[in-house]
N, C-alpha and C positions, 0 to 999 in steps of 0.2 A: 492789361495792355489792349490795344487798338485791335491786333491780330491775333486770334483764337481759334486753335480745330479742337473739337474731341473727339471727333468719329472721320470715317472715309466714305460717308452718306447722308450726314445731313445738308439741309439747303445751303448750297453754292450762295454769296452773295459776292466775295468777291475773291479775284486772283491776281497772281501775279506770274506775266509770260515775257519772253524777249522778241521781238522782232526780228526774224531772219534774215536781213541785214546782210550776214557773211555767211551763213549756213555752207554747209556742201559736206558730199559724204569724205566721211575720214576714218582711216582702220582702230576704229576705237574697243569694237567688237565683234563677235562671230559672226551677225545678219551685215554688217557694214563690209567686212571681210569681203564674206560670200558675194556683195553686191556688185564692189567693184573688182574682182574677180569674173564678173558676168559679162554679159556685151550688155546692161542695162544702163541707160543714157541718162545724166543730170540736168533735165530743163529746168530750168527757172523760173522761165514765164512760169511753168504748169504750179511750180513750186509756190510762188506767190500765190498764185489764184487759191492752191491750196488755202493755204496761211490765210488769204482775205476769208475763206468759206468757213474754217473758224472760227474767228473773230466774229462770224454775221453769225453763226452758232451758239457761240456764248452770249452775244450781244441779246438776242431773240429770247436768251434763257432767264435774262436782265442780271444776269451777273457780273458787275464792275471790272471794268479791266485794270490794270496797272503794269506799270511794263520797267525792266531793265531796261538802263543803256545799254545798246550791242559795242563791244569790245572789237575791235577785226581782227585782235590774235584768237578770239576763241570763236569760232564757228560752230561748237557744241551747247553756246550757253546758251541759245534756243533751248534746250532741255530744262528748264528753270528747277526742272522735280529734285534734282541730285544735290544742288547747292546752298539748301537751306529746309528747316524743315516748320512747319507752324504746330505748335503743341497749346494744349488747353492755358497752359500758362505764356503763352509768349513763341516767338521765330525761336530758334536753334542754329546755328551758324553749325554746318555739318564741314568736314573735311575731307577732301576729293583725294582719292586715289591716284591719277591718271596726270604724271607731270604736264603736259597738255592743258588740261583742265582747268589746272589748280588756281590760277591767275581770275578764276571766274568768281572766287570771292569778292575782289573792290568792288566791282558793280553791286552785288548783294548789300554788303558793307553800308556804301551808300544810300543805297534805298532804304534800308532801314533804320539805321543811324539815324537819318532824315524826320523820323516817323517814333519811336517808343524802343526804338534798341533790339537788345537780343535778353532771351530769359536766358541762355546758357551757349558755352561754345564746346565744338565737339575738340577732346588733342587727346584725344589717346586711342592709339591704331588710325583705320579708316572706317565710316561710315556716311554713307552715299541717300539722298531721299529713296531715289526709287525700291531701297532696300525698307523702306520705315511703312507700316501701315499702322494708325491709328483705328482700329476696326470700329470700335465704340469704347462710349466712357467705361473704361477699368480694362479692356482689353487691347493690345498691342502686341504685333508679329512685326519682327524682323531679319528678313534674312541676312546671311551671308556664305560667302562663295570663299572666303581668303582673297581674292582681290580688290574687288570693287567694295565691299566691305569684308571689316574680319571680326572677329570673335572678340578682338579686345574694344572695336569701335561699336560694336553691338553692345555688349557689355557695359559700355559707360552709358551708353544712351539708354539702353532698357532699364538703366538704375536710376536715372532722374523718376520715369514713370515709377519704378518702384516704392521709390518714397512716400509717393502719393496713394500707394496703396492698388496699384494695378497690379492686375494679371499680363503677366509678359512670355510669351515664347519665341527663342532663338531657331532659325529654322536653318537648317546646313543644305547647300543644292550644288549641282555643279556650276563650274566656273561658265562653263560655255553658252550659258544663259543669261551672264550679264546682270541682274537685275530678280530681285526676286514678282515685281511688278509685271515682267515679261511672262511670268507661270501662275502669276495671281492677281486678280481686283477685283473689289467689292464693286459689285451693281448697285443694290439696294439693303438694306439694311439686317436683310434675311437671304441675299442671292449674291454666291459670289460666282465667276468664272475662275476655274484653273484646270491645269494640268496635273491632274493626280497618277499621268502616268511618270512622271518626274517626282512630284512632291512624294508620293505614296499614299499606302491606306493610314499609317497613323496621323496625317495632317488629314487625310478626308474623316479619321473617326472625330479627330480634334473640329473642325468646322462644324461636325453635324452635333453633338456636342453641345453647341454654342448654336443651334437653330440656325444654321446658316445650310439652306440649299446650294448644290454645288451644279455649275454648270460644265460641264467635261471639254477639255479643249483638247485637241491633238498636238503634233510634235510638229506637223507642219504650220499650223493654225500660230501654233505661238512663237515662231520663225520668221510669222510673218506681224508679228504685233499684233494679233489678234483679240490677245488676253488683257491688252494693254488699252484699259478705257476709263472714263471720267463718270463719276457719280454726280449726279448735281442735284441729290434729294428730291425727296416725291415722285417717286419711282419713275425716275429720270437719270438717261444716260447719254454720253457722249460718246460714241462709239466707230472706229473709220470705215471705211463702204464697203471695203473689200471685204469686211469680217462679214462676210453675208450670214453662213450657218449658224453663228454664233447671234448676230442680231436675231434674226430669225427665231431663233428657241428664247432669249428675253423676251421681243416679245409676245409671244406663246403662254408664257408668263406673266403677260398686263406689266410688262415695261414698255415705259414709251422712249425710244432708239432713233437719235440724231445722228445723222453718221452720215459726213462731210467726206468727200476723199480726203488721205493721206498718206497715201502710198509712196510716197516719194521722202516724207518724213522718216516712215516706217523700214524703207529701204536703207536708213542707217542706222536703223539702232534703234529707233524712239520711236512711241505715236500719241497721242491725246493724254495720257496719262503720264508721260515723262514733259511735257511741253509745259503743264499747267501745277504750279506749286499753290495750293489755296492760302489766302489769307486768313479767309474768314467763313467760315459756317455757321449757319444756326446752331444752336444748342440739341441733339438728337433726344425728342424726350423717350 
């Protein structure tokens, strides 16, 4: 097929985002809660300028863009990461938890349809992108929380990979983090960020394990989307401004750290790694 991942760190060539169009925050989860719960204010203006500073981000990286149509019933389908997933064989049409949501399929549908189809669709339980890591060929993590995904949408999904002969591990976290993407993402192809005071020490023995340096985020760090960032191979990252500490020690590391504001994204739920579903990667030799 046209569209092909096997890892969460080889060369970005191209993606697929929405246009925030209709965005605005909505109680979908814990940091959106907490938001508009705050006296924190939704501009727009600032909101757009975000979104364009992405776009001139990926663009800069030379990575293809491609785009949903935006929906004005869903304001979340800016998230593109949740509604479809790209595996070494082919998109994966995933199934959304969140009645809200779930309408954010046609758009996907479309765009792909249009283009080489889908290798498989998700119908048994729920399982969401931002739960799916492709870490590298033959390994694959995917959390679930029981809502946003659950144990029988994991299941079906880690069994396609299994066929093929991967290594797969189901990871359990609490709900109140939405996303296992929110407590974990690969930098580089040997450097992940997460919260291992959430995951624990058996996923930190399991990463080291598997040669992957871990970079330690805190409870507020990944509250605020911290954890939540874009690999774009060649020790290259997309990563949003406010995560200072965390840029910072990447690159300490000889990562080189692109990091747009998004805090206004990030203020509902999502940042750079929930916005961007890849199409297509280089092959990670």
């Amino acid at each position: 097929m046209r569209w092909t991942v096997d890892s969460e760190t080889g060369v970005l060539t191209d993606v697929l985002l929405c246009p925030p169009d209709n965005y605005r925050w909505l109680e979908t989860n814990a940091v959106a809660v907490s938001t508009l719960a705050s006296s924190a204010q939704f501009d727009r203006a600032t909101m757009l300028r975000q979104w364009d500073g992405l776009i001139a981000a990926l663009t800069a990286a030379e990575v293809r863009l491609h785009f949903l149509t935006p929906s004005p019933a869903h304001p979340y389908q800016v998230y593109t990461r949740d509604s479809s997933q790209t595996t070494p064989w082919g998109p994966i049409l995933t199934q959304l938890a969140l009645p809200k949501r779930r309408g954010e399929y046609a758009r996907v549908l479309d765009f792909h349809l249009a283009a080489d189809g889908f290798y498989r669709f998700a119908s048994e339980g729920v399982v969401e992108g931002g739960d799916i890591h492709i870490v590298r060929p033959g390994l694959l993590i995917i959390g679930h929380s029981g809502v946003r995904t659950d144990r029988t949408g994991a299941e079906q999904f880690a069994g396609w990979f299994k066929q093929h002969g991967w290594e797969t591990r189901l990871e359990e976290f609490p709900e109140h983090f939405l996303h296992l993407d929110v407590l974990f993402c690969m930098a580089t192809d040997t450097i992940a960020v997460a919260c291992i005071d959430v995951l624990g020490e058996d996923f930190a023995r399991f990463l080291t394990a598997h040669g992957i340096e871990i970079v330690a985020a805190s409870y507020p760090e990944v509250m605020a989307m911290s954890c939540n960032l874009l690999a774009l191979g060649d020790n290259r990252v997309v990563s949003p401004a406010h995560s200072t500490r965390i840029n910072a020690e990447l690159r300490a590391r000889g990562v080189t750290v692109i990091d747009p504001p998004l805090d206004l994204f990030a203020r509902g739920g999502g940042s750079i790694h929930c916005m961007t579903m890849p199409l297509r990667r280089e092959p990670l030799a």
